[in-house]
MARPAMI-13645 format. One record per residue (C-alpha): residue number from 0; residue in three letters; x, y, z. Coordinates in steps of 0.1 Angstrom, whole numbers. Example, Ala and Ser with C-alpha at 12.3 -4.5 7.8 and 13.67 -1.06 7.14 Angstrom:
REM MARPAMI-13645
<0; ALA; <123; -45; 78>>
<1; SER; <137; -11; 71>>
This chain:
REM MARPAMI-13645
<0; UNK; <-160; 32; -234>>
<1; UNK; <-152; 11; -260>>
<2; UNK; <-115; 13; -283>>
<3; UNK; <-125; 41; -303>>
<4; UNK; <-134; 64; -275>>
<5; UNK; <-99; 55; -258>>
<6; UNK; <-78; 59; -292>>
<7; UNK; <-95; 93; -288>>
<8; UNK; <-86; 100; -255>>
<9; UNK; <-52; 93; -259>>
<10; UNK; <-51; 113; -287>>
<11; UNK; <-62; 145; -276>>
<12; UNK; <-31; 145; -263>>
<13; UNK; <7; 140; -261>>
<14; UNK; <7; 118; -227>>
<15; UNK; <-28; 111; -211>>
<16; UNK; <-9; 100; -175>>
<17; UNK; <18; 109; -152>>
<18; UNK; <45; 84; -168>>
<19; UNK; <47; 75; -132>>
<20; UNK; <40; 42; -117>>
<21; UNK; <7; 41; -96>>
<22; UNK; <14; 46; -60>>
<23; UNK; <-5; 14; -46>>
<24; UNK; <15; -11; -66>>
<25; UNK; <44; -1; -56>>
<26; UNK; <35; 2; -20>>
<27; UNK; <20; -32; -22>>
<28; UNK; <41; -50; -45>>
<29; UNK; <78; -40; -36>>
<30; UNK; <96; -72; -21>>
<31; UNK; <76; -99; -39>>
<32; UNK; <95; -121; -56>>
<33; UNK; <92; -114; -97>>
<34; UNK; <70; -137; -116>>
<35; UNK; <46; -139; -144>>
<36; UNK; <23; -105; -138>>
<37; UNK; <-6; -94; -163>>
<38; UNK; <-10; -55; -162>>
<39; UNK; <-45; -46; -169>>
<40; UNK; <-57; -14; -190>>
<41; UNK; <-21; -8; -192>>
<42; UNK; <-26; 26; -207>>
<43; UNK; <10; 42; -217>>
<44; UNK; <30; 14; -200>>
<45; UNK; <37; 31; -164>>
<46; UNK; <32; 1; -143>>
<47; UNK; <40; -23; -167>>
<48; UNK; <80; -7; -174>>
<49; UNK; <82; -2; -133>>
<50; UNK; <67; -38; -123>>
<51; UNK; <96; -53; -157>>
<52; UNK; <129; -31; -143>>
<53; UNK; <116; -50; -108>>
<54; UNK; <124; -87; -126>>
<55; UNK; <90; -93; -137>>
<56; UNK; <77; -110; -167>>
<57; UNK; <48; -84; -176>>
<58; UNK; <20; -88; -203>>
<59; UNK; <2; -54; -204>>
<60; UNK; <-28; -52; -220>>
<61; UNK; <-54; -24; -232>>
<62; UNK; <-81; -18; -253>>
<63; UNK; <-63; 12; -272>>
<64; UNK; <-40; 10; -298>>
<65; UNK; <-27; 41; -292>>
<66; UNK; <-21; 35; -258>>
<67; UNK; <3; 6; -263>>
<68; UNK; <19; 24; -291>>
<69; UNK; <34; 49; -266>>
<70; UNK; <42; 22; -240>>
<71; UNK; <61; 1; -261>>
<72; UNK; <82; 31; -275>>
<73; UNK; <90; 42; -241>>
<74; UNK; <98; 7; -229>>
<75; UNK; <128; 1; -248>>
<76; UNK; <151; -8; -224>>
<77; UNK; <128; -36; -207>>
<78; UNK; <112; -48; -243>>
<79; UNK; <127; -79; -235>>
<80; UNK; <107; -86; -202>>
<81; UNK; <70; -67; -213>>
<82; UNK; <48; -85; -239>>
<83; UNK; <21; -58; -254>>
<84; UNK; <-12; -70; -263>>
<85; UNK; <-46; -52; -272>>
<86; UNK; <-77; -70; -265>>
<87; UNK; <-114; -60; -247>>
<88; UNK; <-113; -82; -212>>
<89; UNK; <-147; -84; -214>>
<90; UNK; <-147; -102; -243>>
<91; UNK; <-113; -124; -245>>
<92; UNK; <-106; -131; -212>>
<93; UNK; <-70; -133; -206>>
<94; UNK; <-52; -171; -201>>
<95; UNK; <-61; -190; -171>>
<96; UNK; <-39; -196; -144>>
<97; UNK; <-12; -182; -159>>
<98; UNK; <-4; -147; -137>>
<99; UNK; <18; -143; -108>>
<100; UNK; <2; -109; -102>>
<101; UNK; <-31; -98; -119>>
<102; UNK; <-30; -57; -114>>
<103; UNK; <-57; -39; -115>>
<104; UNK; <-57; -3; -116>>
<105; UNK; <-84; 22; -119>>
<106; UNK; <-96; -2; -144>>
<107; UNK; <-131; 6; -155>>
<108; UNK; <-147; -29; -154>>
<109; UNK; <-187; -27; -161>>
<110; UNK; <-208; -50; -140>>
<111; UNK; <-225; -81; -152>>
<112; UNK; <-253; -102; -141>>
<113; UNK; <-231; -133; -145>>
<114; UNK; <-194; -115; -138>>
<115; UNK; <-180; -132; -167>>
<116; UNK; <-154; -108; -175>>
<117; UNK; <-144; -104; -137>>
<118; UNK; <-140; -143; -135>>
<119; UNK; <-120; -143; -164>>
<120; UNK; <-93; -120; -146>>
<121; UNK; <-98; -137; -113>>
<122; UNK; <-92; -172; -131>>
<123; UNK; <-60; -154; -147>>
<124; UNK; <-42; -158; -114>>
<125; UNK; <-18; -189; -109>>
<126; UNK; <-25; -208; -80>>
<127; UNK; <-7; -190; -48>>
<128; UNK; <-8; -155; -70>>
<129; UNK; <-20; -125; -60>>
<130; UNK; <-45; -105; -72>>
<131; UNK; <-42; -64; -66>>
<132; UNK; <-73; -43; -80>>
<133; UNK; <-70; -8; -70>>
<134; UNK; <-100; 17; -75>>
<135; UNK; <-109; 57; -71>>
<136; UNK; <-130; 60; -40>>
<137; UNK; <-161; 73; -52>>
<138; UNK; <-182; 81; -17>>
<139; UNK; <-192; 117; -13>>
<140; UNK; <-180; 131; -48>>
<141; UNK; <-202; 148; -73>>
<142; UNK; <-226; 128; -97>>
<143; UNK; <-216; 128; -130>>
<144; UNK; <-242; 128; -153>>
<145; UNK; <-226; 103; -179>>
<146; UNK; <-211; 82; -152>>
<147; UNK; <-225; 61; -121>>
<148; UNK; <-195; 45; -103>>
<149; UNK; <-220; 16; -92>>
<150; UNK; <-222; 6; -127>>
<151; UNK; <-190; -9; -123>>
<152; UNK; <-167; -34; -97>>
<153; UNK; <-156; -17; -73>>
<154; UNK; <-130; -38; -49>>
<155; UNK; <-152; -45; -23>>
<156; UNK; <-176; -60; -46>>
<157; UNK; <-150; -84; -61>>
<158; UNK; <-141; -94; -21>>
<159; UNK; <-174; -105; -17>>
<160; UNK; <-174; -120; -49>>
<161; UNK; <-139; -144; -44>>
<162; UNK; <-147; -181; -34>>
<163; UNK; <-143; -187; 2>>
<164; UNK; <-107; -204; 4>>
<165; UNK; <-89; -170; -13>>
<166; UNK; <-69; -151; 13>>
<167; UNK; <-81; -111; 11>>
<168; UNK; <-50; -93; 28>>
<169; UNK; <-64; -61; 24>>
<170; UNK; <-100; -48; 15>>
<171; UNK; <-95; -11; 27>>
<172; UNK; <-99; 23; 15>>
<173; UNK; <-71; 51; 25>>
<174; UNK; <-57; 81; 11>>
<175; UNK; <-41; 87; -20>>
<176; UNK; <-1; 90; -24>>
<177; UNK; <0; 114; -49>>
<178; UNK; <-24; 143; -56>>
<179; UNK; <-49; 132; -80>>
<180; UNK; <-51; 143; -112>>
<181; UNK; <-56; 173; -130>>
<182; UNK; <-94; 181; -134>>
<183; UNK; <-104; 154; -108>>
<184; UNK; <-116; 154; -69>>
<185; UNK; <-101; 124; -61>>
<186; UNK; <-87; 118; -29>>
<187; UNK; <-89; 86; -17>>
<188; UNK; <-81; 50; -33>>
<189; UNK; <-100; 17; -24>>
<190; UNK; <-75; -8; -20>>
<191; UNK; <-82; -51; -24>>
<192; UNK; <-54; -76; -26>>
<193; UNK; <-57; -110; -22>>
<194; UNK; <-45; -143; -26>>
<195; UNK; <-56; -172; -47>>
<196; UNK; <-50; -208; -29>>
<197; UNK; <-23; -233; -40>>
């Protein structure tokens, strides 16, 4: 899944997503106090506007340039408050320590025998941040023959994966807010948040 085959994605059509902000954040991120938050695999800017008209300072970044394309021009009233950058995590990873809130969702992030790609996000968050990595909950649902979910993190393997003096404040799986979308059997979300020690 590299850019090209997300340029592509995106362009097979007009909008690839809901426009809407992804339930769990907002469940889970209402009320904090607005910092510094890196939106990862930003796709068309959803999270990213709702997370900047809540006070934040967002960077969103994504692997396709088409992608941030349409989140920029549909972020125009926040522009000031959301910096666009494409990059491929798993090769630049973004800037340590840096990240209020590191948000993760549905992010397809391959496993590695040295996790260097998931250090580099988990490193991202500032000491006393939080990081919130959201996932599809893959248990009973047709294999698909070009995809194995265990190929990638999935948040209980990052809990298991922080060093012992993080805080995880939730490490659950429950049901989804909104329908899922069109074409897919999705019903349930896995759900990790935690946070990194002062």
């Amino acid at each position: 899944m590299d850019a090209q085959f997300w340029d592509d994605r995106y362009s097979s059509r007009d909008q690839l997503f809901s426009g809407s902000p992804n339930g769990v954040l907002v469940t889970e991120i209402t009320g904090f106090p607005p910092g510094q938050a890196l939106d990862v695999g930003c796709g068309e800017g959803a999270d990213a506007r709702w997370l900047a008209r809540q006070g934040w300072q967002v960077t969103g970044v994504d692997i396709s340039e088409v992608a941030l394309r349409r989140a920029a021009a549909a972020a125009a009233d926040v522009a000031d408050r959301i910096a666009w950058a494409r990059a491929d995590l798993a090769v630049t990873p973004p800037p340590a320590d840096a990240f209020d809130l590191v948000s993760v969702q549905y992010f397809p992030l391959l496993h590695e025998p040295e996790h260097t790609a998931l250090r580099g996000l988990l490193a991202a968050v500032a000491p006393g941040g939080t990081l919130l990595f959201v996932g599809h909950d893959v248990t009973g649902l047709p294999v698909q023959p070009d995809f194995d979910p265990a190929d990638y993190y999935r948040p209980a393997d990052i809990a298991r994966l922080l060093d012992p003096d993080w805080t995880v404040q939730i490490n659950e799986t429950r049901p989804r807010t909104v329908p899922a979308p069109a074409g897919t059997s999705h019903t349930h979300d896995t759900v990790l948040r935690a946070r990194r020690p002062r």
